[in-house]
N, C-alpha and C positions, 0 to 999 in steps of 0.2 A: 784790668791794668791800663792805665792811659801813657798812652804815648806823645812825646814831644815832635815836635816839626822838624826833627830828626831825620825820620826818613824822606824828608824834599831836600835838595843840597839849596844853598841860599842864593846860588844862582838859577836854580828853578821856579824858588820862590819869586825871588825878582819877575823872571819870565811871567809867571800864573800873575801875580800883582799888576804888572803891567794890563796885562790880558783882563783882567776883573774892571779897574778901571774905563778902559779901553771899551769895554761890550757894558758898563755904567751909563756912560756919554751916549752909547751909541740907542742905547732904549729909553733911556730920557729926550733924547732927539725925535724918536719914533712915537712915543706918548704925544710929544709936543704936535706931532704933525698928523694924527691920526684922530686930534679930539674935533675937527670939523664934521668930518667921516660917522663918525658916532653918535651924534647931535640927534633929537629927536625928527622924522620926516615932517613936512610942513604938508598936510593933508588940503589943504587948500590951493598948492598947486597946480595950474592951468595945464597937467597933462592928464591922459587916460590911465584907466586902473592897470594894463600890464606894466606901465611906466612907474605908477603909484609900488603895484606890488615889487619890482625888482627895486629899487629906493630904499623901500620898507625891508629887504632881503639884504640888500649891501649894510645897510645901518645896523643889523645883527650881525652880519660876517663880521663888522670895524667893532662892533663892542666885545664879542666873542675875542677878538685880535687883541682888544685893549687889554683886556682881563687878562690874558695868557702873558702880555708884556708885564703887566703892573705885577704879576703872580712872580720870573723871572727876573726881577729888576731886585723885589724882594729877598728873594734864594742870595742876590749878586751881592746884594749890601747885607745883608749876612754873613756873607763868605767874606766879605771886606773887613768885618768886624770880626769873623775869627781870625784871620792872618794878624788884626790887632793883637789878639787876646791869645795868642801863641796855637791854637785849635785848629788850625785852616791845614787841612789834608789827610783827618783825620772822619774815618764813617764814624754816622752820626747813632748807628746800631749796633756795630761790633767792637768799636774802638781804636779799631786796626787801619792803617795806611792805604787811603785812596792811591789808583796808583799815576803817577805824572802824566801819562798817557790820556788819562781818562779826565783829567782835571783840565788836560791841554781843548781838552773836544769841548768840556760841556766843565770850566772853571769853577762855577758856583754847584758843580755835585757836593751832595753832602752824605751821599754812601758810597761804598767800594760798588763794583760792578757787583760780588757775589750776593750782598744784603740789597741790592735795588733789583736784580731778578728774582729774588724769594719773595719781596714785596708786590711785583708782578704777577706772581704768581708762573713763572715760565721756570 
């Protein structure tokens, strides 16, 4: 059975919309600022190899980091597109009402807490 955005009052919606947008800006800021960081190492660098290897170590942390953003940014403009499309607060496994609380922490969730721990495995 599908349910309508029924169970978010439209002042909550407001709130979460705000909030989606809001954490939008703010990883498209973080993309912006973290693609130097990411860049291949310039091995020809006038330092020694522990300086070379931590370089080479940070420029996997920032790409590791990118990935996780561009991954999140995805889930956000998602979630942006179901508040369009009347779907936003709704898991994406059971059908049933994610709860305001949970949407509040982590907005672009797209299951209830009980279908994202069976997904876990916990």
């Amino acid at each position: 059975m599908i349910q309508t955005m029924d169970e978010l009052s439209p002042d909550q919606i407001a709130e979460l919309s705000g909030d989606l947008l809001l954490l939008k800006m703010e990883l498209e800021q973080t993309l912006i600022a973290t693609v130097d960081n990411a860049k291949p190492v310039d091995l020809d660098q006038p330092f020694g190899r522990l300086s070379r290897m931590d370089a080479i170590q940070n420029q996997q942390i920032a790409k590791a980091s990118k990935r996780n953003h561009e991954l999140r940014l995805a889930l956000v403009l998602a979630a942006i597109n179901n508040l369009e499309d009347d779907d936003y607060g709704l898991c994406t496994r059971c059908d049933g009402p994610i709860d305001f609380r949970r949407l509040k922490a982590r907005p672009e969730a797209r299951m209830c807490i009980e279908c994202a721990r069976e997904c876990e495995g916990k």
